[in-house]
C-alpha positions in Angstrom: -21.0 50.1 -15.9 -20.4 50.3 -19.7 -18.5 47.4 -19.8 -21.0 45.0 -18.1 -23.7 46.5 -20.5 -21.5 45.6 -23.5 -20.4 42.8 -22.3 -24.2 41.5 -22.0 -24.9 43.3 -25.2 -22.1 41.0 -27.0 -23.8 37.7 -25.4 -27.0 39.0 -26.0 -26.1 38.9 -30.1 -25.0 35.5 -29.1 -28.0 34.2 -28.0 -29.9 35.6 -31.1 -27.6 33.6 -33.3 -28.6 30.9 -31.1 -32.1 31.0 -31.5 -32.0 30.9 -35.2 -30.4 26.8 -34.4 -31.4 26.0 -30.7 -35.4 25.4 -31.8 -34.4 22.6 -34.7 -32.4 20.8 -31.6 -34.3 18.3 -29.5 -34.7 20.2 -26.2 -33.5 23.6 -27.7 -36.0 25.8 -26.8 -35.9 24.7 -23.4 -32.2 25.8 -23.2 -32.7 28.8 -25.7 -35.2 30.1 -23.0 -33.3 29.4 -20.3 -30.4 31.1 -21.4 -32.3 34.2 -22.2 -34.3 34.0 -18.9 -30.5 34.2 -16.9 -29.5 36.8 -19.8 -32.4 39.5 -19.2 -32.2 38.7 -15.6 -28.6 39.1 -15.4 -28.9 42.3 -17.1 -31.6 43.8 -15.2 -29.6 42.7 -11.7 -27.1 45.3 -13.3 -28.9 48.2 -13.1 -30.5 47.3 -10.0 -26.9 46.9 -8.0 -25.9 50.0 -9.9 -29.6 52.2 -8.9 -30.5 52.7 -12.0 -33.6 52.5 -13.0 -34.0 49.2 -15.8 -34.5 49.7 -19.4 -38.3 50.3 -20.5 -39.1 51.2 -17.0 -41.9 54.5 -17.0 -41.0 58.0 -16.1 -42.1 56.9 -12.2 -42.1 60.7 -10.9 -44.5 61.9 -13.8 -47.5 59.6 -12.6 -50.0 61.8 -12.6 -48.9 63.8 -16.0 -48.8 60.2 -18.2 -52.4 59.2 -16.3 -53.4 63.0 -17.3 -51.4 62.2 -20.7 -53.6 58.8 -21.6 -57.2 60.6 -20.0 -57.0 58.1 -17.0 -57.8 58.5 -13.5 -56.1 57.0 -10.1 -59.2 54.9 -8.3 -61.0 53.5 -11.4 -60.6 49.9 -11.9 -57.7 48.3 -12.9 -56.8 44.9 -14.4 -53.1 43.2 -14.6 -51.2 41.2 -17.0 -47.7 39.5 -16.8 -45.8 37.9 -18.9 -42.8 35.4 -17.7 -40.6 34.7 -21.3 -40.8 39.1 -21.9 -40.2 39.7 -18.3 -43.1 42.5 -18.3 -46.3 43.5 -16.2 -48.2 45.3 -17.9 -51.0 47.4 -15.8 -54.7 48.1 -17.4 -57.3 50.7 -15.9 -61.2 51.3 -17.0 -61.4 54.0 -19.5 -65.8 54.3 -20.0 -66.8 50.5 -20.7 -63.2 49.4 -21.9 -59.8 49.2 -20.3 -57.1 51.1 -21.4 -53.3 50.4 -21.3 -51.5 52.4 -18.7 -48.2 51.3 -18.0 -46.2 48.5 -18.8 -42.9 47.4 -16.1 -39.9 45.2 -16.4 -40.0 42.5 -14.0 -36.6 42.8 -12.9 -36.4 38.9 -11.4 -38.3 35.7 -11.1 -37.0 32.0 -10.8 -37.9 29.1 -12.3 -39.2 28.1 -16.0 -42.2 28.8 -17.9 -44.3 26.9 -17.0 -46.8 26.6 -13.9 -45.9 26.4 -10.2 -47.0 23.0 -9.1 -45.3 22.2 -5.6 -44.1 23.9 -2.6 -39.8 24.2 -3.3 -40.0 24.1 -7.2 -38.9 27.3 -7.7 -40.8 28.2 -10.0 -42.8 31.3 -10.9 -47.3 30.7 -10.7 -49.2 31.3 -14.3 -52.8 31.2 -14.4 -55.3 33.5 -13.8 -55.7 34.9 -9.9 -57.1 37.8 -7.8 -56.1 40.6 -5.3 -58.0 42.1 -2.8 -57.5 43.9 0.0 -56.1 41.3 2.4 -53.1 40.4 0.2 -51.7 43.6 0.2 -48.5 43.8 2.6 -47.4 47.2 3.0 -44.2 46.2 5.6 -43.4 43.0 3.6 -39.6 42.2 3.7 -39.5 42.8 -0.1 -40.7 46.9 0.4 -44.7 46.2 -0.1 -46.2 43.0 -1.9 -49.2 41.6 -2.4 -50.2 37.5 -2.2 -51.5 36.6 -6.4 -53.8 33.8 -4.6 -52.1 30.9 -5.1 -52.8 28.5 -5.1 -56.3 28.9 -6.7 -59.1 27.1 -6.9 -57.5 25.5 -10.3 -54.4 24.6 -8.2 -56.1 23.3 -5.6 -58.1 21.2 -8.2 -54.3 19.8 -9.5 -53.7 19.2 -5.8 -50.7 21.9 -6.0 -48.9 23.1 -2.7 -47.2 26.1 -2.4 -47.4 29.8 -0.6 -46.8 33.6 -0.7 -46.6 33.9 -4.0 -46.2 37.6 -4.4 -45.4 40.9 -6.1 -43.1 42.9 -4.7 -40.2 44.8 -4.3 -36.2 44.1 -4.8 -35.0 42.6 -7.4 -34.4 38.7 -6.2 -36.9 36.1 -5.6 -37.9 32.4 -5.2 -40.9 32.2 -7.0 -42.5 35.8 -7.2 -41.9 38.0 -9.3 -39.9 41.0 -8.1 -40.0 44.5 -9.7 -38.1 46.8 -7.8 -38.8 49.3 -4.8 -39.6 52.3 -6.9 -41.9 50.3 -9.6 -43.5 48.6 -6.7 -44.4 52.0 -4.8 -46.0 53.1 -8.2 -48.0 50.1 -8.5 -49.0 50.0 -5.2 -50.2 53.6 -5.6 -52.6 52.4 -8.4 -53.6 49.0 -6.6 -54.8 50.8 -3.5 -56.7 53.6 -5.1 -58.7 51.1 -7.2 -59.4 49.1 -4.1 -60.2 52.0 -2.3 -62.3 53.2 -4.7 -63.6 51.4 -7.2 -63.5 47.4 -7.0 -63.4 44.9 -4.1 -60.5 43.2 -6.1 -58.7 42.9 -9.2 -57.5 40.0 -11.8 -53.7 39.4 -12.4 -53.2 37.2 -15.4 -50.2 35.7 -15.4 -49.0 33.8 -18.8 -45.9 32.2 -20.1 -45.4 34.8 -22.9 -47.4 36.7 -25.4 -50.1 34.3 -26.6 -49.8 34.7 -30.1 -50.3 32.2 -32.7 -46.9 32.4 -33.8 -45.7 31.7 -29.9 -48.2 28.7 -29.6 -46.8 27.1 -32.6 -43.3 27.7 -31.4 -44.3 25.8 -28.0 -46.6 23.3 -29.8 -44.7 20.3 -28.1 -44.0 21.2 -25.0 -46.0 19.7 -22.2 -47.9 22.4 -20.9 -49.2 23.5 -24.4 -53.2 22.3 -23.5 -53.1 23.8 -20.3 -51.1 27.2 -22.5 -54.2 26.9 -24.8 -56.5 27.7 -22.3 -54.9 30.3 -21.0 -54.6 31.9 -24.7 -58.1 31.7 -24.8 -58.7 33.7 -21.6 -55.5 36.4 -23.7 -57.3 36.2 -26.8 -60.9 37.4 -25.8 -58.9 40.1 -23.9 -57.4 41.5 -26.8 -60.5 41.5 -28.5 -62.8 42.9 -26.1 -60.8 45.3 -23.7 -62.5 43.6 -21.0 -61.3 41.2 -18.2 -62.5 37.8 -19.3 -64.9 35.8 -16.8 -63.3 32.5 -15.4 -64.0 29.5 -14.3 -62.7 26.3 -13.5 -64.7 23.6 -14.8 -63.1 19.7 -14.4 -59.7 20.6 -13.7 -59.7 23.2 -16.4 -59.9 26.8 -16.7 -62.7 28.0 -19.0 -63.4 31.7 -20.2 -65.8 33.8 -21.4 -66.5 37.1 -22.9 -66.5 39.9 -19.7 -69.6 42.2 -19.4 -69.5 45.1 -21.0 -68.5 47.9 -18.9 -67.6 45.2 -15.8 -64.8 45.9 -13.3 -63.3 42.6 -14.1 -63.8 42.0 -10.4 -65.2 38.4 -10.3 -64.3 35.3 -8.4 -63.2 32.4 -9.6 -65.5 29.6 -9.4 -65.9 26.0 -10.2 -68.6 26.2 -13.6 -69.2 24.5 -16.6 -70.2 26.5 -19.2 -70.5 26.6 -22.8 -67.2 28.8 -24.3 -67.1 31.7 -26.4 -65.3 31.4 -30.4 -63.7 34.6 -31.4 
């Protein structure tokens, strides 16, 4: 076990003297993030094969103690985030008329590039911004328990994009989910069906590329997804600001956002509407 961790220690220094060349290269950030996708998920397939729990993952048997810890409740409203390119989930609940971060997960594996799912057999891994009710949960799913993101969407659907089951789940191998392990996945399935038992009809998952920051949209700036990555930032950046799930809609074959309602469960369906957006 300490070998293999050194050993992708050692090619993990590798790859950050990569990335200091790679990005100059035509096509280098494509193959830098590639490699580091296959590194982190090689690493994490590790610890999984040898039952350990992976790196950053939460205390999972002291749930209610860090809820207790953070003055959060199981049943309130929740609202999800995951990001491919950091391989993390992070998991939001209501705290008065703002949301509060609870937990964040390593996603142990998920296929594909960044980059949207746009055809049934590509492999890849959905981003955009879906929702979860009831219906999608699967509590005997092959994987341990999963639940269906919604894809594809309303804005798939608009970009005539094929593909099904896209889920959550369990394990730690997938084509085109994102999988998270057995014991992470009974967590978050605790805290999905207590805030759909309780508290909202459904929730939002956004799913981006990476962390929206200025710095990573520069970094990406001529990749061919960047307009569609822009409005998805937008949808990131008025979450940051506001602690409040974002209201979407799809509006021409584009996703459009605005501020959430203060003190809103972040329930809302997604619905084709134009409307004028919000500046931060």
């Amino acid at each position: 076990m300490r070998f293999l961790i050194k050993a992708f220690l050692l090619v993990a220094l590798l790859v950050m003297g990569s990335a200091l060349v790679l990005p100059f290269l035509p096509g280098g950030q494509y193959l830098l993030d590639r490699v580091e996708r296959k590194l982190r998920m090689g690493y994490h397939q590790v610890f999984y094969r040898w039952n350990r729990p992976l790196p950053s993952t939460p205390k999972l048997k002291r749930l209610k103690a860090r809820l207790s810890d953070k003055g959060l409740k199981l049943g309130a409203p929740i609202f999800m985030r995951i990001f491919k390119k950091e391989a993390r989930l992070e998991i939001w609940i209501k705290n008065g008329a703002r949301f509060k971060r609870f937990a964040t997960y390593p996603i142990c594996y998920f296929s594909g590039r960044l980059g949207p799912k746009q055809k049934q057999g590509d492999r890849q891994a959905p981003e955009g911004f879906y929702t979860v009710s009831k219906g999608q949960l699967n509590p005997n799913s092959r994987w341990h328990r999963s639940f269906n993101l919604g894809y594809p969407n309303l804005f798939d659907r608009s970009h005539k994009r094929t593909g099904d089951y896209l889920m959550v789940h369990g394990g730690c191998s997938s084509i085109g989910c994102y999988a998270m392990t057995n014991e992470v996945i009974d967590e978050i399935w605790t805290i999905v069906t207590q805030a759909l038992n309780h508290s909202q009809s459904r929730f939002s998952v956004h799913v981006y590329p990476f962390a929206m920051s200025e710095r990573n949209m520069r970094r990406y700036r001529k990749n061919k997804w960047i307009s569609f990555w822009r409005d998805l930032q937008k949808g990131y950046a008025l979450f940051e600001e506001t602690k409040v799930p974002p209201k979407v809609s799809v509006c021409k074959g584009r996703y459009q956002t605005r501020p959430g309602r203060k003190g809103s469960k972040g329930n809302a369906v997604l619905r084709k509407q134009c409307v004028r957006e919000a500046r931060l």
